[in-house]
N, C-alpha and C positions, 0 to 999 in steps of 0.2 A: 496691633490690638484694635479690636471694633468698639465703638462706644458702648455697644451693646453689653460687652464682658464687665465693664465699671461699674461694681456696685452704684445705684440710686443716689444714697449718700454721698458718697464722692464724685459724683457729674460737675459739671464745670455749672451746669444750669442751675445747681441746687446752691452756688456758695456766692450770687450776685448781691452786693447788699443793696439791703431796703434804704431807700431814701433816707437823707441822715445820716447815716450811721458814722459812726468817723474815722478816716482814714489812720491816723493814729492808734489805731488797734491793730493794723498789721506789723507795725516794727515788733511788736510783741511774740505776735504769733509764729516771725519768722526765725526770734532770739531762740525759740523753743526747740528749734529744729536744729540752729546753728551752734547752740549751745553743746547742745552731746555732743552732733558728730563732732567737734571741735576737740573732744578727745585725743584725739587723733594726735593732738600735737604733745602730748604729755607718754604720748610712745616709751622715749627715754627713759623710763622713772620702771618700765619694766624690764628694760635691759638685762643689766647685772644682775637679778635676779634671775632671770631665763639661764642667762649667760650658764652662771653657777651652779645652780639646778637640773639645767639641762644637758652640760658643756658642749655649749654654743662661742663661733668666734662672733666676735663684734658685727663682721660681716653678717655674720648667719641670722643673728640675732634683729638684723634690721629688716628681715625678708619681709614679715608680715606688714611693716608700715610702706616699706618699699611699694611692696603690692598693692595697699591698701589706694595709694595715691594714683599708681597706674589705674586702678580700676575705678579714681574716680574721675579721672579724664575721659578715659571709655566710653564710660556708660555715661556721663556728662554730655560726650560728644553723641552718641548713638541715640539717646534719650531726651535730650534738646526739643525733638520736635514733638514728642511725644505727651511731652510736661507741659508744651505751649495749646494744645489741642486740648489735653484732659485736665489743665488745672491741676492751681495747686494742693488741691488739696490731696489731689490721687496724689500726687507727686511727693507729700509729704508721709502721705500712708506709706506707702511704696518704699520710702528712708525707713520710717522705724519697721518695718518689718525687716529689713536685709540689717539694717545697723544691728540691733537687738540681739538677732538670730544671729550674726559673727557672732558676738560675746558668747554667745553657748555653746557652739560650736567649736571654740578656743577655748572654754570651760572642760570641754571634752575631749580634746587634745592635750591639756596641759592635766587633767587628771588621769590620764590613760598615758602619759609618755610620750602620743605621739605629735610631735612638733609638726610634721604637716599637716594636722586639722588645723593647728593655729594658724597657719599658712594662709590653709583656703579659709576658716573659719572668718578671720580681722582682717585676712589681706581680701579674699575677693567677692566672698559673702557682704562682709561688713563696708568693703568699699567699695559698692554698687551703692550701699543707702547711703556714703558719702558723698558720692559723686549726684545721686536724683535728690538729696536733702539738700545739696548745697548752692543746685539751681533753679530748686523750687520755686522760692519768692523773690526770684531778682525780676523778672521781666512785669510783675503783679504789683511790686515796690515801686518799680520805675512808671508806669502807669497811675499809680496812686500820686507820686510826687514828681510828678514830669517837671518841676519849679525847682526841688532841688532836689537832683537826681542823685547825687555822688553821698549829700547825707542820707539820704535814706537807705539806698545799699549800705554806706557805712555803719547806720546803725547795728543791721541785720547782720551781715558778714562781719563785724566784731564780735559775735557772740564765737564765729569758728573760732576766731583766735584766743579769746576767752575761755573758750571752752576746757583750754588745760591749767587755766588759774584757778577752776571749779576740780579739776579733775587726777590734777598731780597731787596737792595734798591728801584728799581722796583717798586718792588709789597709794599712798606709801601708810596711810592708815590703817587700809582695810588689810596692806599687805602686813605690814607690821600686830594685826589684829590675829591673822588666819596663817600666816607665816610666808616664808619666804620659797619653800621648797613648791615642788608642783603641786600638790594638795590646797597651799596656800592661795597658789595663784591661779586656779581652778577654783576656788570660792569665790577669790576678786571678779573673777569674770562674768560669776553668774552674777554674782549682788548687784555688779556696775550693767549687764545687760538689764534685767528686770525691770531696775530704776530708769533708766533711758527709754524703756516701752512706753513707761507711767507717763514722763516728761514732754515728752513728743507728741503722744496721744494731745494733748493742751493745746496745743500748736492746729494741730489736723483739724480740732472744733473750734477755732477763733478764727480762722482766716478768711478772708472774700475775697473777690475780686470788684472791681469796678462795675458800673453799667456802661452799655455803649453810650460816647461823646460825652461823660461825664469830664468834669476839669477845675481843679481849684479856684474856686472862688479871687475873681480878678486878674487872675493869671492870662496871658497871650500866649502862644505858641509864635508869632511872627515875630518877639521881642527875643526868646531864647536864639530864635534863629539868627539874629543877626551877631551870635557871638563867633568868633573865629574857633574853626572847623568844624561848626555846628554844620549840618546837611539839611537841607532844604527840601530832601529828599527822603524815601523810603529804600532797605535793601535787601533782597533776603537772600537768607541763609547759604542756599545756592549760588547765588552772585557774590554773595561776602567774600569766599573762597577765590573768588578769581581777580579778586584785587590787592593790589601789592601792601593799601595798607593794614590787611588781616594780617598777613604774613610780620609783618612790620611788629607790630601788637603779641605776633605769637614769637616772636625773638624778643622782646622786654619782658613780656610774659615769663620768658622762661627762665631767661639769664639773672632778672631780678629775684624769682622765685628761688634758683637754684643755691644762690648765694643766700639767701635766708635761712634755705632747710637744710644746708650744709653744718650751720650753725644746731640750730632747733631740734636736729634730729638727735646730735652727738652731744648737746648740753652740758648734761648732769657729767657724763664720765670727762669730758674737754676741760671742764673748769678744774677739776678735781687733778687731770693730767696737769695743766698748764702752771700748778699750784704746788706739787710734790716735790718740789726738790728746794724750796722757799720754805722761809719762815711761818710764812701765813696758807698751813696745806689748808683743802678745804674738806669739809664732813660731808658725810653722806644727807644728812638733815639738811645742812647749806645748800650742798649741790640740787637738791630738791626744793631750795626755796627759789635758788639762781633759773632751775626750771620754770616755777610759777612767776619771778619777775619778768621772764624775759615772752612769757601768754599776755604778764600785765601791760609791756610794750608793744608787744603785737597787737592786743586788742584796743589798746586806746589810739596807736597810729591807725586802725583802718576807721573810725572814725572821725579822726583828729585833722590826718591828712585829708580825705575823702570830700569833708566837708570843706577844708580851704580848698580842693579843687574847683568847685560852686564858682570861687571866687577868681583866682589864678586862672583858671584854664586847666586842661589836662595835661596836655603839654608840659606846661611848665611844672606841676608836681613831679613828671616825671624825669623830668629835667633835676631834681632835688632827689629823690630817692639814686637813680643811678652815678648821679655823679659825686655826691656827700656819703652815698655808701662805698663807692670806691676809699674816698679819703679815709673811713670808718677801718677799713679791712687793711688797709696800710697799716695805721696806725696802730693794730692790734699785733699785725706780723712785725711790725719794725719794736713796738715797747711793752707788748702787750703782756708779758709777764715781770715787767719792774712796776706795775702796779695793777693791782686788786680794782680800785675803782674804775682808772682808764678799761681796763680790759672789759666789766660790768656794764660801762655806761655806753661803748661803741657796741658790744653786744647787742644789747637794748635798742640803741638808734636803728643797725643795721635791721632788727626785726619791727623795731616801726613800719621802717620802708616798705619790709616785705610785707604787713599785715594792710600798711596801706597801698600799695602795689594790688592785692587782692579788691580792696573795698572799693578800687577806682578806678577798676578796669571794664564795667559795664558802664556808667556814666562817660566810659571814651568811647566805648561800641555803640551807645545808645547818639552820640555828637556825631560819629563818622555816618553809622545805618542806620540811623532812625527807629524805629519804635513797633514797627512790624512784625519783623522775627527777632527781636534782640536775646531772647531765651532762647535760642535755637543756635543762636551765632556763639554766644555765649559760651554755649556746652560744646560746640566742639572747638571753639578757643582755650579753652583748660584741657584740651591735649598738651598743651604744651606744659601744665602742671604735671600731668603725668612724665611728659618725659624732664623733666627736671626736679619729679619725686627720686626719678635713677640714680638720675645725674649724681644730684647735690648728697646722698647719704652714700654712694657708689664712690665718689672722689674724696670724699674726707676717711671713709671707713679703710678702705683699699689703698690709702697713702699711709695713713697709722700705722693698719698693718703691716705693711713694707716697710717703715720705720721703726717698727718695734723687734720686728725682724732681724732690722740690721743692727739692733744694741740700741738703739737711738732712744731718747726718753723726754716728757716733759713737753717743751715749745717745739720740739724738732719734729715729734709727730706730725703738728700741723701747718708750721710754715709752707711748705710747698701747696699745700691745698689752696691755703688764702691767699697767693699769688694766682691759681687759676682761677678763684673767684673773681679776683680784681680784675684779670684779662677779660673773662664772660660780663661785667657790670662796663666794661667802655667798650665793648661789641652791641649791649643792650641801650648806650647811652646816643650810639652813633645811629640805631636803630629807630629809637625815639625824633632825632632829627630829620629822619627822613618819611617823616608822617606828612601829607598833604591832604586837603580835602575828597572824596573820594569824586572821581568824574560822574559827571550827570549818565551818559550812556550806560552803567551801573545801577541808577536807579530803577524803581517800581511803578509803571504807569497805575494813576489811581485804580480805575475800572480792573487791571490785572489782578492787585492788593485784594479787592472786595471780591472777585472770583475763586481765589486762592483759599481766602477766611469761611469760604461757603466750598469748599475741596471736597473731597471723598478720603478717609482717612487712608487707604491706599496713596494716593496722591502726594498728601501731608507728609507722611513719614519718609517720602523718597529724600537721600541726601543732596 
């Protein structure tokens, strides 16, 4: 794309802020953005409904979020350098127009019968503007708060996983309002597009970027450096790839992911499975709130965590996510239906991890590569989100129904899943261990850096 095709408005040139202004205004403008698409995670809450309405199996029923995630890998990766050249703000445009337009699109699938609108509609309409909403304002964040980098993404990127604490009651509202068959949930889609136009639009006119060599107030850059596996260095995009510790990053990346959305995608009907054959079954109402607590753990771990990585290291947060989630997913296959609580509160932990897993993986890109292309590196490191959007609702749904298959009811569904989760979290732990600083011969001689930022948008966008 030529600069020339960007609207005016959206040039990276028009959104530099004026002297002043304060950095503290972009967590906002990025929540706006993270906030909708963060829908996403509240998928569940339309399942069984589809299911019923449409007779769809479980499996089927997950295509469109399946999609949804491949396609934010994708185009995350494809679109990296894209968002780093034209700003956030094209980039934000750019989300709520694909986000939005899924929703109607699945409005018109799900009122006409045919479930493959819904398909391309929310899966790869709607997750294109997840995947360009979602790495909008990390690289503009990190720049703002190069002091502390891990909270400020955390802020932002808590709003994804929040986004289905706003979005499951919501949407069992609107469904419960307009009904549950297709007519019903062809109303939900359009009201919940419309309103996410409105929401996003907020986002698009708040945001700025920095001035060149701007820097908070006191802050050094030679003091972050001296922290361990901080880079000394610049590295881009191109060269990330050729070093073992991307690779490294896209196996935690994936394995911690996987074992999250494993959970997160199957929620609502897992609790309610794990629960039926016990004194204390659960409701459909429950399993819809057990959905929103478990957005309210996601979203407060990618903050929560993010921000003690500031402190810890990256390392070692990740050292705490895969290996206390390992012990989480034990505990849940070895007891997890002799008690209501234990099964709720490992639930919760495990999607801390992953929500903080999300919020604290640009603050390790930004430690290892430096500051360069780290939106660029960025997006196509959430390939590995896509492929552990597969994975994770692929291995839990696909073992169910093979257990349900074979008479099997209750815990027995999913014990064999959370045994493969548990193997992928000490493959993702052992991956973690073998992060080292990335070799100088990897880096970006300056003078290359400032030829590169002055490219020709042909140039730029080569991968």
């Amino acid at each position: 794309m030529s600069p020339r095709l960007v609207p005016d408005i959206l040039d990276r040139s028009r959104t530099v802020a004026p002297p002043g202004w304060s950095r503290w205004l972009v967590p906002p403008a990025a929540l706006s953005i993270h906030l909708a698409i963060g829908q996403a995670y509240a998928w569940s809450v339309f399942k069984p409904p589809l299911e019923s309405s449409m007779e769809l199996s479980g499996t089927a029923s997950a295509l469109p979020f399946q999609l949804a995630i491949v396609m934010l890998g994708l185009s995350a990766a494809f679109g990296g350098t894209l968002v780093e050249r034209n700003g956030p703000r094209w980039a934000m445009s750019v989300s709520a127009l694909c986000f939005s337009s899924g929703f109607l699109i699945s409005a018109l699938g799900a009122g006409t019968g045919q479930y493959w609108l819904v398909v391309l509609g929310y899966g790869f309409v709607g997750g294109i503007g997840l995947g360009i909403g979602y790495i909008s304002p990390v690289s503009t964040l990190i720049k703002w708060f190069p002091d502390r980098p891990g909270m400020a993404t955390g802020i932002a990127i808590m709003g994804f996983g929040g986004g289905a604490l706003i979005a499951s009651p919501w949407s069992t509202e609107l469904l419960s309002a307009f009904g549950t068959d297709t007519s019903g949930i062809a109303q939900t889609f359009l009201v919940m597009g419309l309103v996410y136009a409105v929401f996003m639009t907020m986002g698009v006119l708040l945001v700025r970027v920095p001035a060149d060599g701007w820097r908070p107030e006191g802050w050094e850059p030679a003091a972050e450096a001296a922290r361990p596996l901080v880079t000394t260095g610049q590295v881009s995009a191109r060269n990330a790839l050729r070093t073992p510790q991307f690779w490294c990053l896209w196996v935690i990346l994936c394995t911690n992911v996987t074992a999250g959305i494993g959970i997160l995608e199957k929620a609502a009907p897992m609790i309610t499975d794990f629960f039926s054959g016990t004194g204390t079954s659960v409701t459909v109402t429950a399993a819809a709130g057990f959905v929103g607590l478990l957005s309210l753990a996601n979203m407060l771990g990618r903050i929560v965590w993010s921000s003690t990585s500031d402190l810890v290291g990256r390392k070692n947060i990740y050292r705490l996510y895969l290996g206390a989630g390992t012990l989480m997913y034990l505990a849940i296959a070895l007891m997890g239906d002799s008690s209501k609580p234990l099964f709720i509160i490992c639930a919760a932990v495990i999607l801390s991890f992953y929500g903080g897993g999300f919020a604290t993986v640009p603050a390790y890109l930004k430690d290892l590569f430096g500051t360069f292309q780290v939106g660029a590196i960025h997006g196509r490191l959430l390939t590995a989100w896509s492929t552990a959007g597969v994975l994770g609702p692929l291995i839990v749904n696909a073992i169910a129904d093979a257990q349900e298959s074979a008479g099997h009811s209750g815990p027995d569904l999913y014990t064999t899943s959370f045994y493969v989760m548990i193997s992928l979290l000490v493959i993702g732990f052992v991956a973690n261990e073998l992060v080292r600083p990335v070799d100088p011969r990897h880096h970006e001689p300056e003078p290359a850096q400032e030829a590169r930022r002055s490219s020709t948008p042909a140039e730029e966008a080569s991968p």
